[in-house]
FIKE-604939 format. One record per atom (N, C-alpha, C): residue in one letter; x, y, z. Coordinates in steps of 0.02 Angstrom, whole numbers, plus 50000, padded with zeros to 5 digits. Example, Ala and Ser with C-alpha at 12.3 -4.5 7.8 and 13.67 -1.06 7.14 Angstrom:
2
A506604971650390 A506154977550390 A506604983550390 S506424988850354 S506844994750357 S506455000250394 
***
This chain:
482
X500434994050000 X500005000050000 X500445006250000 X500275012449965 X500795014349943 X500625021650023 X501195026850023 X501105031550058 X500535034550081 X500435037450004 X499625041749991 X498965039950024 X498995033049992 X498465028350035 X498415027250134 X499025025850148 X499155024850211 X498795029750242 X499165036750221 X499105043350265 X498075045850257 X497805043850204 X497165044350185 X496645040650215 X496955034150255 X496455032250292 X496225031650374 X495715032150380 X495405032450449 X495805027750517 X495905029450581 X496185024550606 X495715017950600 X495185016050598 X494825012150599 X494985009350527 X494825013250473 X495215008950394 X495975004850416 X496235010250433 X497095008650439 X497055002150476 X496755001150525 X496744993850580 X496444989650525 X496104989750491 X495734984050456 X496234980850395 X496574988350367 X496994987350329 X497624980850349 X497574983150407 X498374979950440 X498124972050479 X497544971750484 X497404963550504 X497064960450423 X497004964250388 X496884959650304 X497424957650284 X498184961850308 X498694960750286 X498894965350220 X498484969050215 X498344973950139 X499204978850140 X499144980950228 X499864984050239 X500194982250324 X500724984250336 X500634982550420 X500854990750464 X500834985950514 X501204991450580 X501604996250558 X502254992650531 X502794993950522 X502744998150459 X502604998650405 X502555001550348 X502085007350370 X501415006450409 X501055011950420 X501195017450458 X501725013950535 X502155016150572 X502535022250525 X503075019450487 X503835019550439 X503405027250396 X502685026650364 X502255032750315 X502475039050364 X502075036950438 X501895041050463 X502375048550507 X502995040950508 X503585046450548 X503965050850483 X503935049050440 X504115050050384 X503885057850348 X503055057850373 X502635062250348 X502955068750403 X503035066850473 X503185070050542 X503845074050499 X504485070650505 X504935072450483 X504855078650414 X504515076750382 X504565080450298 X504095087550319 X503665086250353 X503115091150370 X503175094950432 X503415092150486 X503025094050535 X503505102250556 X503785101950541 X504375110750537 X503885116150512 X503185114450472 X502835119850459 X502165120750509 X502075114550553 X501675117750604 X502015116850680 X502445115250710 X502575111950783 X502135106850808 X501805102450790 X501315099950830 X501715094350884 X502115091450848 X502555089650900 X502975091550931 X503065086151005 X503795091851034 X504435084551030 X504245079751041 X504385071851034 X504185067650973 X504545063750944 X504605060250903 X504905052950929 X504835047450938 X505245042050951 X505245036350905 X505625038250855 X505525033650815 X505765027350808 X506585026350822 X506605019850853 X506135015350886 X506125018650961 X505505014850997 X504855012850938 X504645016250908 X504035015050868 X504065011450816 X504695010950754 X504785005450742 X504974998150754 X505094998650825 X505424993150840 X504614991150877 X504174993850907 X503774991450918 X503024987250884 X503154992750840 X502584991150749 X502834984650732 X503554981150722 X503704975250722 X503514971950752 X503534972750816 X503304966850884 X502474967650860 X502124972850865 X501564971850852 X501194969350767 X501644966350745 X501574963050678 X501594956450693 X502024955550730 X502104947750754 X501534943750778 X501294950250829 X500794948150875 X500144947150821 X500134952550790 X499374953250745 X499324945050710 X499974943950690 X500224934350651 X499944930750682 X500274932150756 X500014921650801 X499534926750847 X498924931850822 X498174930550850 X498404933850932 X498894935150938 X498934937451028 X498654946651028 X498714949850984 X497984955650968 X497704955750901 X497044959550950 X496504958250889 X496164964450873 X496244970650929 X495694974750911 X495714978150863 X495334983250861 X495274986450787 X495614989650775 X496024992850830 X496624998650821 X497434994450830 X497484987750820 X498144986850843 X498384987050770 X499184990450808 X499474992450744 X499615000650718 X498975003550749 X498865006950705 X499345014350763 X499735018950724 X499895023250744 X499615028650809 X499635030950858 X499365034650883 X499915042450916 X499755046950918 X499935052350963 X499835054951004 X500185057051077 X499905058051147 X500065066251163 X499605068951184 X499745074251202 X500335074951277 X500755080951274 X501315076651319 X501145079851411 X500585082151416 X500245080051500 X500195073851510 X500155067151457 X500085063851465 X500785057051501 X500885054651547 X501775050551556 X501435044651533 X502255044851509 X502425036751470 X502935035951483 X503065030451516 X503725027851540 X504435028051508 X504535030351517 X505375031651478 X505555036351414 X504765041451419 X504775045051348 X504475051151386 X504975056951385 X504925063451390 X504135067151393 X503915067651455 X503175070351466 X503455081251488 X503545083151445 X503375091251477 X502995095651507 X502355093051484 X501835098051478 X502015105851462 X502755103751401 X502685107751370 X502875115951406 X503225113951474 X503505118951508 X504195115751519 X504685123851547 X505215122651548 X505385118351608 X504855119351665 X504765117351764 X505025111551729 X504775107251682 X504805100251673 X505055097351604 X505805101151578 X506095101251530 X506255093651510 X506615092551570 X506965084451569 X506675078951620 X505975080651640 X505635074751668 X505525068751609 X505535062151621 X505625056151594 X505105051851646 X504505049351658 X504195047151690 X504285040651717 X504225037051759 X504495029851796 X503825027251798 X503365029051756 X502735024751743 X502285026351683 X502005022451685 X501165024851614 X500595026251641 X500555029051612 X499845031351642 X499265026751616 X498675025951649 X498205021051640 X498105019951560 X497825025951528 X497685025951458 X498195021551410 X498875025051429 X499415022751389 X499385015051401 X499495012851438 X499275003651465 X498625000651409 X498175005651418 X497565000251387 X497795001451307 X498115007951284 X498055009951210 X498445004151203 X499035003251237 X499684996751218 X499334991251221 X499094988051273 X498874980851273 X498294980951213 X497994986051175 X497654986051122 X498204984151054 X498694985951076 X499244986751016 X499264991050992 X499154996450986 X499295002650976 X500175005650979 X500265008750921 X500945011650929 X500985019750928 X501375020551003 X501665030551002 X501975030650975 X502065036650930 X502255039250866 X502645045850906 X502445050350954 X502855054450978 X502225058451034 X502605064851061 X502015067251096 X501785073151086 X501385076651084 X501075082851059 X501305089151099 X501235096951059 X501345100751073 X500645102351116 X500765109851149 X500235108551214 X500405118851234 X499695120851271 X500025127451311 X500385123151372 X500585128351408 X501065124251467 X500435121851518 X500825117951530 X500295113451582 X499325113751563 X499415114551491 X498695113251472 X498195120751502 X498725123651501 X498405132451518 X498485138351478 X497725135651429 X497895142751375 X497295138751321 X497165143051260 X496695142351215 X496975142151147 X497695143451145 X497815144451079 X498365139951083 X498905136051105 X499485131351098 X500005136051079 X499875143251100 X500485148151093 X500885147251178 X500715146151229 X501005148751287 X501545140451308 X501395138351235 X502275131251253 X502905133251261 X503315128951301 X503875131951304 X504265129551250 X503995123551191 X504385123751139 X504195128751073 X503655132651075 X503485136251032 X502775133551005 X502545140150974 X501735140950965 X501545134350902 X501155130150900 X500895128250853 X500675129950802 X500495129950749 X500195132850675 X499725128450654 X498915133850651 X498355128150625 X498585126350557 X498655118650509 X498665116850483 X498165120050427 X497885119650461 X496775121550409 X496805131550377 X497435133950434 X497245140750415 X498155145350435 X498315147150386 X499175150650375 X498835155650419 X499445156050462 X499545159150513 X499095160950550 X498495155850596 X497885156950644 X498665150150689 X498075152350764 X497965146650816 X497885139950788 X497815133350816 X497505127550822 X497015128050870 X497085131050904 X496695131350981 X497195129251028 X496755128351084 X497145122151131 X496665121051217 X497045118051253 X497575117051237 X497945110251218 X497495108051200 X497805099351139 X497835103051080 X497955107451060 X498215110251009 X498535105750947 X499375104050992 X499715098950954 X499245092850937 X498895090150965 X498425084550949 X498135085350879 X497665090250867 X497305091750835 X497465093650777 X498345096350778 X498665099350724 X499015093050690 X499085090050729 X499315082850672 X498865079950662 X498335077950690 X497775074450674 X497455077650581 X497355085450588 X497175086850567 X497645087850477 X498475089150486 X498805088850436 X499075081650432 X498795078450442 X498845071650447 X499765067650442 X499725071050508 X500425066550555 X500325063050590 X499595060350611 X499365055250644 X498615051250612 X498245046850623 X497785044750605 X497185046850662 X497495048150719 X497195047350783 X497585049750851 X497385052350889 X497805055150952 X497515056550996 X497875057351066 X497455057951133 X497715065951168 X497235068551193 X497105077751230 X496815075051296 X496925079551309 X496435082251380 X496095087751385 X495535086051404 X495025093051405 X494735095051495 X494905103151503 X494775107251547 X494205109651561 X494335112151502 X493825118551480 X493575118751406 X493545113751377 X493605113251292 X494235113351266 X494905108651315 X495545109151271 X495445104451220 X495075098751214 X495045095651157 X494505096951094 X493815099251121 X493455102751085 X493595107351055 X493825114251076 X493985120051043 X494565117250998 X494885116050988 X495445115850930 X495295108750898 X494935104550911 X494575100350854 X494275104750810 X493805109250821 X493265113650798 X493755120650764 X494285120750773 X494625126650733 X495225122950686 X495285116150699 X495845111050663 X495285109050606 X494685107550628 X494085104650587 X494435096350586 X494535094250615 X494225088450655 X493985084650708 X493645079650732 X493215079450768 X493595077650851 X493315078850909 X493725077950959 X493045076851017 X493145071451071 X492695070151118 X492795071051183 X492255074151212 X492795074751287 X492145069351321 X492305063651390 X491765061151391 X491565061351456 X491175060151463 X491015061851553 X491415059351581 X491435065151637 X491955063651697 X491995059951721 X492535055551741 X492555049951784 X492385043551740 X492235043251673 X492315037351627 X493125035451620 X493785037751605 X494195038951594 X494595039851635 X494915033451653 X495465037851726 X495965041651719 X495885046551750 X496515051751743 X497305051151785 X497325045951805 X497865041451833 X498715042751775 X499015046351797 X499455048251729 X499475053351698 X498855058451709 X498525063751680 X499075069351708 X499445072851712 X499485078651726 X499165082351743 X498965083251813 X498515087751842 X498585095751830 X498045098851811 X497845104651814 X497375108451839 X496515105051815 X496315103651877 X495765097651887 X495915096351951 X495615089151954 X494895088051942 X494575091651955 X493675090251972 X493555091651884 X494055093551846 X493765097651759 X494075091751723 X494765091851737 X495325086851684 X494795080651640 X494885078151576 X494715072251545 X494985072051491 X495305063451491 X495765061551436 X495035060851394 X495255062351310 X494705061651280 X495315057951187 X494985056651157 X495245057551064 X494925062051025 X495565062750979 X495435068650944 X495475064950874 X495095066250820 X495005058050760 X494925063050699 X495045057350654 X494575060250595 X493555059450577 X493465057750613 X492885055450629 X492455053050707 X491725053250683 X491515049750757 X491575043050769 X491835037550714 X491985030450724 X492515030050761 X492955033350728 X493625033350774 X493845034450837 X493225038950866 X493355042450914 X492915036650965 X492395033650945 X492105027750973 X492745022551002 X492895021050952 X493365015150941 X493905016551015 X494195021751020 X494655023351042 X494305025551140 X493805028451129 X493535027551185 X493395020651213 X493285017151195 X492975010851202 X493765008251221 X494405008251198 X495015005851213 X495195008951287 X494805014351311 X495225019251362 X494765019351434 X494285017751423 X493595020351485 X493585014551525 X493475014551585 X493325011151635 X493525012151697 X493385009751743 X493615012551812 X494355008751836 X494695014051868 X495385010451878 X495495013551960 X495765008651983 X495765007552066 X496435013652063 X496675013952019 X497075020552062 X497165028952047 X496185027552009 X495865035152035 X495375031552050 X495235037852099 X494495037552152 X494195041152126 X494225044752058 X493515047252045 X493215046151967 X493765039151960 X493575035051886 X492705031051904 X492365030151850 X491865025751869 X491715020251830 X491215015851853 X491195009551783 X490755013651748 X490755011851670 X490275012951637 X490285007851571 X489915009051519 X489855002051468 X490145005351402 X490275003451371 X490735002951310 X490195003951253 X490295009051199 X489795010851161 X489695005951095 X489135005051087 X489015000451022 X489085005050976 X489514999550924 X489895005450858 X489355002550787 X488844994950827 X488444994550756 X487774999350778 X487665003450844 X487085007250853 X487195012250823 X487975013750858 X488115020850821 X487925021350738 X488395015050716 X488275017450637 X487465018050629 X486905012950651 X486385013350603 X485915018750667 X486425024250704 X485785028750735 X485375032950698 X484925032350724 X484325038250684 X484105043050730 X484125047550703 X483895054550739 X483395055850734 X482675053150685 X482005055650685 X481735055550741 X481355060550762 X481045058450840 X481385064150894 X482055060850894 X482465066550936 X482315072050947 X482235075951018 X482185083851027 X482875085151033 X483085091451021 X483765093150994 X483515101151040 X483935104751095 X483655108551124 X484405114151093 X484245120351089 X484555124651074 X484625132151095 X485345132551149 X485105137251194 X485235145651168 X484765149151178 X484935155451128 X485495159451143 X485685158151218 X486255162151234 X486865161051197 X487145154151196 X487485150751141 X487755153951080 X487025159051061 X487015160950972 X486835169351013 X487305171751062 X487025177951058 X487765183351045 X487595188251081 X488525192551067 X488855191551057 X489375190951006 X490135189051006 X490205182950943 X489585178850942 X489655174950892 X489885177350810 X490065175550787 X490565176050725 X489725174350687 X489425179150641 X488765177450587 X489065169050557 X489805169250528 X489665161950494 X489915156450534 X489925158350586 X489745151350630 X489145149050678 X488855155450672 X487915153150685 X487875150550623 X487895152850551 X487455149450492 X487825143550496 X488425141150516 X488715134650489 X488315128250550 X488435130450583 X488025128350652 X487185126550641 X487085132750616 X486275130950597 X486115126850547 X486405128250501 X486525125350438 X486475115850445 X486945115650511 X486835107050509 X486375105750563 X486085110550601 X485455108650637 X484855106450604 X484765111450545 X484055109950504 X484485101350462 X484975100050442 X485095094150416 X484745089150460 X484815089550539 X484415084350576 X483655084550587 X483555092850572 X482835092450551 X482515091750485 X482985089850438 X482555084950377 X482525080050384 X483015077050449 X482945069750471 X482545066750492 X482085073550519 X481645069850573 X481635072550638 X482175074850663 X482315078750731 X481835084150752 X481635084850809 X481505088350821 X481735094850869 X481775099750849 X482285107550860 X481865111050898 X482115114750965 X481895121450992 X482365123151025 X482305130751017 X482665134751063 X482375135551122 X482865135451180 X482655135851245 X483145143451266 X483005145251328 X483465150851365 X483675147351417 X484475148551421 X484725146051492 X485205150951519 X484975155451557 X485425160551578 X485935160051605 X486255153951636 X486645151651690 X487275154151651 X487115152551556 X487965153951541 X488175160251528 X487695166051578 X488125170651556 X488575172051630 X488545164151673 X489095164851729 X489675159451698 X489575155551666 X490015150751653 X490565151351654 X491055159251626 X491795160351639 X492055160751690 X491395165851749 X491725167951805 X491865162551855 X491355156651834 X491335151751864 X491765145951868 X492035144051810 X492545139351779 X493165142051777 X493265149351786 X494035152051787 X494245150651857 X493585152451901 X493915153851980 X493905146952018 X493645142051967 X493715134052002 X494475132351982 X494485132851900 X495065129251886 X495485132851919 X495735138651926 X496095144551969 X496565140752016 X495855140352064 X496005135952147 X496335131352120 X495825125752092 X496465119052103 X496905118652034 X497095125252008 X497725123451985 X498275124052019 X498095133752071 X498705134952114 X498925127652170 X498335125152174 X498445120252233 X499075114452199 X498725112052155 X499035106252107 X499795107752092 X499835115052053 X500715116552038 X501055117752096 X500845119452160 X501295118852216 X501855114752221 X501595106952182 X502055101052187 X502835103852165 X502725107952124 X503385109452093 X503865116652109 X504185112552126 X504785117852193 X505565116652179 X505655114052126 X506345111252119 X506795106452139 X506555102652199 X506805099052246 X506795092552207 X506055090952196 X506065084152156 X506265080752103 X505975082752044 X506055083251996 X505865090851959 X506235089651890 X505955095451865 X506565101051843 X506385107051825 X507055112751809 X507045114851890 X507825115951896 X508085117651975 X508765122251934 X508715131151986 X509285135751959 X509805133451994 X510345136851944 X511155132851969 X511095138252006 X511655135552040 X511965139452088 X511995137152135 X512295137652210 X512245138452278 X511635141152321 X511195138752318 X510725141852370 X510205139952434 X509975144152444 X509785141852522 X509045140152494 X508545137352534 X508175132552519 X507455138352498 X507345143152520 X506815147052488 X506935151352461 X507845150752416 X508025154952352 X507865149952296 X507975143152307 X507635140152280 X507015138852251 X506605137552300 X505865137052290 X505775144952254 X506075148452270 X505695156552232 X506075155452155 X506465154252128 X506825156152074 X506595148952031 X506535142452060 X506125136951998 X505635141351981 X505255141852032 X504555143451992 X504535150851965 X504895156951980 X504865161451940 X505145159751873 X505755157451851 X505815153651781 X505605149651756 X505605144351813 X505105139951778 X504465139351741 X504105141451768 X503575144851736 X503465151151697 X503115148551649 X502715156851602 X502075159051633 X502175166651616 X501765169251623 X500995167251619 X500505164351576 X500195162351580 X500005158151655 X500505152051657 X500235149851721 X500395154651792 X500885156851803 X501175161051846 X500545165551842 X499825168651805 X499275173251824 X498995167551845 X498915160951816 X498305157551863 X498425155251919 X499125153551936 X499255152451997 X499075160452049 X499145164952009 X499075172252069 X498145171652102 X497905171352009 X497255169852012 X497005166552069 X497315159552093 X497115154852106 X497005154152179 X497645157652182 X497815161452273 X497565165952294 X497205169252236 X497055176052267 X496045172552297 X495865167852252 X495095166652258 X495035162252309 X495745159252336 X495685153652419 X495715158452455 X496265164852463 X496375167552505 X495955169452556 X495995170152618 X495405170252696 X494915177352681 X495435183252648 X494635188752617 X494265186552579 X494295181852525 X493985181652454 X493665176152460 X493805170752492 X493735164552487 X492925163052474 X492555166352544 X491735165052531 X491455170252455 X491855177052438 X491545180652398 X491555177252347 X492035171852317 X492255169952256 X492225163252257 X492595159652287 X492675151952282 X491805147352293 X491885150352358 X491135150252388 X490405148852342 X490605156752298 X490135157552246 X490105155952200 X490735153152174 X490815146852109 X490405140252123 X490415137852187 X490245129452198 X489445133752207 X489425138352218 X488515138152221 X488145138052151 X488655142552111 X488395144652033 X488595137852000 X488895131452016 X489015126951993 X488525120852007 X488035122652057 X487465119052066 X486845121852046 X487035127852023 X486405131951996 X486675129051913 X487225127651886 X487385124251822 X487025116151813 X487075113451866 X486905107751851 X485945107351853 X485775110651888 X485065110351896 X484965114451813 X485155119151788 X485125119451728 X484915116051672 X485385111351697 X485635104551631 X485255100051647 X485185098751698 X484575094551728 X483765096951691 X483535101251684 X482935101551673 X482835102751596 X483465105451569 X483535106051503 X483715098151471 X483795093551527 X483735087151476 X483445083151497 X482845085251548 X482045083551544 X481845084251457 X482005088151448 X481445088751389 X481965088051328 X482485087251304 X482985086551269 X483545080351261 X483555076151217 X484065071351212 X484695073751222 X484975077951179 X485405083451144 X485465091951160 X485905093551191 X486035101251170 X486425102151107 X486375107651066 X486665108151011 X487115115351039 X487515118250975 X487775125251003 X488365126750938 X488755129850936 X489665130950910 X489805129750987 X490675126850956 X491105126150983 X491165132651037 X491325137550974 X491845144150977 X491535148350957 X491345153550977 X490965157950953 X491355162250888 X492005158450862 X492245163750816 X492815155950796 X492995160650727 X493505153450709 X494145154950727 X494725151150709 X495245150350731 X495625157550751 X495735162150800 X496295168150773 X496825167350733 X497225173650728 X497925172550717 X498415172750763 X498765171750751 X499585169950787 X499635176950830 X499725178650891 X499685182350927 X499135186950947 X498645186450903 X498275189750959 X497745188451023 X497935182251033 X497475181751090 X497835183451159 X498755181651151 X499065181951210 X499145188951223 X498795193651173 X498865201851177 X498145204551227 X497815198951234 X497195201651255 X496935194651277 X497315191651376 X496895187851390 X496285186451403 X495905190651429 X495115192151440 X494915189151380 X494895193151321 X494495190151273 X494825183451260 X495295177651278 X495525172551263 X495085168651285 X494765169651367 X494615165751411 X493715166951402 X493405173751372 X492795173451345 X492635168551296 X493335167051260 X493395162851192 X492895154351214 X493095153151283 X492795148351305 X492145147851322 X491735150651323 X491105153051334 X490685146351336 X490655143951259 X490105138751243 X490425130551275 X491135128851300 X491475124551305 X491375123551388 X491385126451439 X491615126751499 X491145124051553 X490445124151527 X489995121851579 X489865112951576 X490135110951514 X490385103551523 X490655101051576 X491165105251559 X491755102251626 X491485104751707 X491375109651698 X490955111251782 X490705105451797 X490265103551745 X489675096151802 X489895090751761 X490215090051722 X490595084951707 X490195080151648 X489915083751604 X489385078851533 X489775075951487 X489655073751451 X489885070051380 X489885077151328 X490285078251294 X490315083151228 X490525080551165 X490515081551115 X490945080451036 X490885086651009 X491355088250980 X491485091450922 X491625089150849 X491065091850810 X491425089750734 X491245093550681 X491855094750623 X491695101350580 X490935101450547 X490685106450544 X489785106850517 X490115113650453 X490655114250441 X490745120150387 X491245124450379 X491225129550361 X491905135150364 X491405142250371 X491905146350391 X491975153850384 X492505157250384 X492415161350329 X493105165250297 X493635159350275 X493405151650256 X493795148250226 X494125145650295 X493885145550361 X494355141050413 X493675137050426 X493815130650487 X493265126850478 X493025130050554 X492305125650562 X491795126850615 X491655123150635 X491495121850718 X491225117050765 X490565113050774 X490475110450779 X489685112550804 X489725105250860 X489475107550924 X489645104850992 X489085101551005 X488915094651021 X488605092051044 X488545088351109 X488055089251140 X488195088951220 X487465083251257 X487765078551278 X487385074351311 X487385072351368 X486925068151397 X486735067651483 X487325063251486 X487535064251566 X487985058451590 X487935051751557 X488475048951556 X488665042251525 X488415041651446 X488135044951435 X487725043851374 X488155046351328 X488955045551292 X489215043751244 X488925040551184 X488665036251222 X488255033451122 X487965036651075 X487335041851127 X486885044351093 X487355053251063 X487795054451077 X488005063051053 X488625059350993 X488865052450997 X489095048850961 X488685046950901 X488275044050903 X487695043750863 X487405050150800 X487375054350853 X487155061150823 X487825062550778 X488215061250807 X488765065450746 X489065059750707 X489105053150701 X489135050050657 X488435051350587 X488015052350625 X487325050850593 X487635059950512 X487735064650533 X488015068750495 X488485067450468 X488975063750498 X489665065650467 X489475061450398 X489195053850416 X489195049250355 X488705051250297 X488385054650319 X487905060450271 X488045063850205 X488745068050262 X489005070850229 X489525068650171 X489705061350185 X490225057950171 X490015054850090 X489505051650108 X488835048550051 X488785056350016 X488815061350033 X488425067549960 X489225067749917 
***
């Protein structure tokens, strides 16, 4: 099978390809680092490459695919990790300097199940630092470049994910989502990305940022893929306590779901100030597609999101300052030369160590625990965060589905969001009340404006992956068939 072909198909084709014998591991492996190398100097999406390791492993996993010891649908097949993510003996940064030359002494849960699937890392993704930021500009190896659009953002902050996914240096790859780090830059990369309810997914390995929001999710060329790959990663693992069981999505429901019937609820706030005109019409545009289906559409009002920033900034805030505490120089991590006494230390890692970006959320973060602020702010987040869920609660009384954009605007360009954080963190608007109460989301392109692509976010009740899976397979293959 020649290059062209390789790089053209779905991870789900590519696995089928490689147990027909049509091509293998190793050759699909051999396309892909290949493509990395020749290409990847025009966007950053990576910061790691291991190619040894990866060919030498695509072999072993050729062997295996021979004498029947794996079988699933993805063994074989290439994958990319965003680098919050540790893998044992392969350079995890998160993409800051604090953690230039950390090398991890374990895997993290995900990485375990993707391997015992057979799955091969290909390298690890570019990232903001510690997964704090919207655009994949605030890395300490340098800003990413959307693939889809000369000189915009990818988003982020799986940025790097999405940017190889999307210029196809990967077939398939794994993000973490906060606040819409995997959504938003699926939806400005224009391909599809899932974040899934909390606590499906153990975050065991995860690079904490913050705990009660964090979820490993995939970022695909599709909603099969993104099935597939969930279904390799979810389940409860004894060493997080706030993983849960849940069931593994049927990929023959998904394909033959039907949407006739469906109420599809649509909140107007969603589509109000700030939205970009062609990403309401692109948005709308594939709403009425599910209402020639059969669906049934209304707009509802839910006022709650016009707290959603103040609310999701001053949570993640807290337990990020809490979380980066860990890093003081002592352990691991960047530590300044010199001679010094033990709290010239601790002051000078983390003033270099860190960028700006995190260095405000950590101020942020301290400033909303602190003993004045604590009830005005913190206080008032966990209340406006149960006034979120009773929200969502009654809005899916009457609704299968929320619909919405991603992003209320498409991709920026290359500096201007870090010129104007406020509007970075408004950027999150339609993404953030997921993660507060913790739902199922997808993102997948519904169009362009001004020639970059568009989101359109679909949002479902706890555990219920199948059905916002469903929904966006049910389009994509639609679209695929015209």
């Amino acid at each position: 099978m020649d290059s062209k072909t390789i790089l053209g198909l779905t991870a789900l084709e590519l696995g089928r390809a490689i147990k027909e014998g049509k091509t293998t591991s190793a050759e699909a492996t051999k396309t892909y680092i290949e493509a990395i190398k020749a290409n990847d100097g025009k966007y950053n999406s990576y910061v790691t490459v291991c190619e040894e390791e990866a060919l030498a492993r695509a072999s072993l996993i050729d062997s295996q695919i021979a004498s029947g010891k794996v079988a699933s649908d993805l063994a074989g097949v290439p994958v990319a990790i965003k680098d919050n993510i540790c893998t044992k003996g392969l350079l995890t940064t998160c993409s800051s300097k604090m953690l230039h030359n950390f090398v991890p002494p374990y895997d993290a849960t995900v990485i375990k199940k993707i391997e015992e699937a057979g799955m091969v890392i290909i390298g690890k993704t570019n990232m903001d630092e510690f997964a704090m930021g919207s655009t994949t500009e605030t890395s300490y190896h340098g800003a990413t470049v959307n693939p889809r659009g000369e000189g915009r953002v990818p988003g982020g902050s799986s940025g790097g994910s999405a940017a190889c996914v999307a210029a196809g240096l990967a077939p398939i790859a794994l993000g973490s989502d906060t606040g819409g780090s995997i959504r938003q830059p699926a939806s400005f990369c224009g391909v599809t990305g899932l974040k899934p309810t909390y606590g499906t997914v153990s975050r065991y390995g995860l690079v904490a940022f913050a705990s009660s929001l964090d979820q490993i999710g995939p970022l695909s060329r599709d909603a099969m893929d993104a099935a597939l790959m969930y279904n390799l990663i979810n389940g409860r693992d004894d060493r997080d306590q706030s993983s849960t069981e849940c069931s593994d999505v049927s990929l023959d429901k998904i394909a033959d779901f039907d949407v006739s019937g469906k109420k599809i609820g649509i909140p107007r706030q969603y589509f109000g100030e700030g939205i970009e005109p062609g990403v309401k019409e692109a948005v709308m545009n594939a709403v009425r597609y599910y209402e020639s289906k059969g669906a049934i559409v209304e707009e509802f009002d839910m006022p709650i999101v016009d707290y959603a920033i103040p609310t999701y900034y001053i949570i993640a805030c807290a337990e990020a300052c809490s979380n980066l505490s860990r890093y003081d120089g002592i352990k691991y991590g960047f530590r300044p030369e010199g001679e010094l006494d033990l709290t010239s230390v601790y002051i000078r890692s983390r003033s270099e160590g860190f960028g700006l970006e995190v260095k405000r959320r950590i101020m942020l973060g301290n400033f909303v625990l602190s003993s004045g602020y604590f009830d005005a702010y913190y206080n008032k987040a966990l209340q406006a965060k149960s006034l979120i869920k009773d929200a969502f609660d009654k809005a899916f009384a009457k609704y299968d589905v929320i619909i919405g954009p991603v992003a209320p605007t498409v991709a920026p360009k290359l500096g201007e969001s870090l010129s104007d954080p406020l509007k970075m963190y408004l950027g999150d608007i339609c993404t953030v009340l997921v993660n507060i109460i913790g739902l199922p989301a997808i993102s997948i392109p519904c169009g362009e404006s001004e020639g970059l692509p568009v989101g359109m976010q679909i949002i479902g009740r706890p555990y219920d992956e199948e059905q916002i899976l469903g929904f966006a397979w049910n389009y994509q293959s639609s679209n695929k068939e015209a």
